[in-house]
C-alpha positions as CSV (number, residue, x, y, z in Angstrom):
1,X,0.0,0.0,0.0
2,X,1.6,3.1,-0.9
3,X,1.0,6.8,0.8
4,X,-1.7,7.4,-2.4
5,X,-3.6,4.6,-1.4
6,X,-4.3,5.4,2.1
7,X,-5.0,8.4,1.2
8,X,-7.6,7.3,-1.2
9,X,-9.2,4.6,1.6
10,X,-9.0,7.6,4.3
11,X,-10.8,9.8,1.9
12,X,-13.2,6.7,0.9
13,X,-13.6,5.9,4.5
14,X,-14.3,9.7,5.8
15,X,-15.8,11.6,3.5
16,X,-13.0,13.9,3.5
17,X,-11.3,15.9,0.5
18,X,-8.2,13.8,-0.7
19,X,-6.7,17.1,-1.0
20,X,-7.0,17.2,2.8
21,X,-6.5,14.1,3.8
22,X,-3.2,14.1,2.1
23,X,-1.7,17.3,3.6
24,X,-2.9,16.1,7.2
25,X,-1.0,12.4,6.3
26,X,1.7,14.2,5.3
27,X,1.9,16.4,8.5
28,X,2.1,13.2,10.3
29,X,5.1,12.1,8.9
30,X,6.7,15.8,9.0
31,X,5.9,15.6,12.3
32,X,7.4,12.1,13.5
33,X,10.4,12.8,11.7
34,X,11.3,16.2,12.9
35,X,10.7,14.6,16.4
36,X,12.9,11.7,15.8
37,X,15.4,14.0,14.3
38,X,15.3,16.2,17.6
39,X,15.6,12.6,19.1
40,X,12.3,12.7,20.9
41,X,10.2,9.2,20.4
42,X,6.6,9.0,19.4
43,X,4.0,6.8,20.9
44,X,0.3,6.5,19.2
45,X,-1.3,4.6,21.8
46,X,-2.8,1.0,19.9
47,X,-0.1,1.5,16.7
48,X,3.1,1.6,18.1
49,X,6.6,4.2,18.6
50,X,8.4,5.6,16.3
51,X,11.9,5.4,18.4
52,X,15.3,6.5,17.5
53,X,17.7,3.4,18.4
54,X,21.2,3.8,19.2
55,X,23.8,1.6,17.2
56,X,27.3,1.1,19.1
57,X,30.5,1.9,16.8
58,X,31.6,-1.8,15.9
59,X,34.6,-3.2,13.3
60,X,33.6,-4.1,10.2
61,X,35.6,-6.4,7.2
62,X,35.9,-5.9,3.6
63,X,36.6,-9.1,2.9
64,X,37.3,-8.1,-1.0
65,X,39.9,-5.7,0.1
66,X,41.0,-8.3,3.0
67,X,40.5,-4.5,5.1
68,X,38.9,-3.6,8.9
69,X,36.7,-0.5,8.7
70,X,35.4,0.9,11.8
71,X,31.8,1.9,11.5
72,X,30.9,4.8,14.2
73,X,28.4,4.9,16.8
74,X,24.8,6.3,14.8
75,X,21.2,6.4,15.5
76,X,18.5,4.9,13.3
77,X,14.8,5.2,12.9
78,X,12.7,2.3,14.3
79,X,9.1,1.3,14.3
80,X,8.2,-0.9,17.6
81,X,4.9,-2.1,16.7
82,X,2.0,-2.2,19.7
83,X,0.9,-5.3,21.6
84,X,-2.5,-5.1,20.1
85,X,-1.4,-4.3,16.5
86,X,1.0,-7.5,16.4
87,X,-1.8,-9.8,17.7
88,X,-4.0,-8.4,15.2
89,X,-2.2,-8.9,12.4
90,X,-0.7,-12.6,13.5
91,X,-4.5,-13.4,13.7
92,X,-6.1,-12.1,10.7
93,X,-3.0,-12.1,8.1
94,X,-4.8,-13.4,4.6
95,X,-2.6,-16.0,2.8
């Protein structure tokens, strides 16, 4: 499902302008971004967090080279799915 689809079904589903629908879904991803970036996390009760994890600086090999690279300490974006969510979805998953 891409971002043009869920705004479609939102739209379908409300009643509501897609026009609208897709500067408010947009908003919502400004806004978790810019408050990952500031490294704050995000919790939407029932979803899930948007959290910003912390990798450790570990040594790396390029084994074409036959090289060791160090690879710094970063932070990365993560999506921690809710309790709820994740039993929903093992339950009801189509095949």
């Amino acid at each position: 499902m891409t971002k043009a689809d869920i705004v479609n079904e939102i739209s379908k589903n409300t009643g509501i302008e897609k026009v609208t629908v897709q500067k408010t879904v947009e908003a919502l991803m400004d806004t978790v971004k810019d408050s990952l970036v500031d490294g704050k996390n995000v919790y939407l009760r029932g979803f899930g967090s948007f959290i910003v994890k912390e990798r450790a600086e570990k040594t790396a090999r390029n084994i074409s080279k036959n090289t060791t690279i160090i690879i710094p300490a970063h932070n990365i974006p993560a999506f921690k799915p809710a309790k709820t969510f994740v039993s929903e979805v093992k339950d009801n998953v189509k095949k």
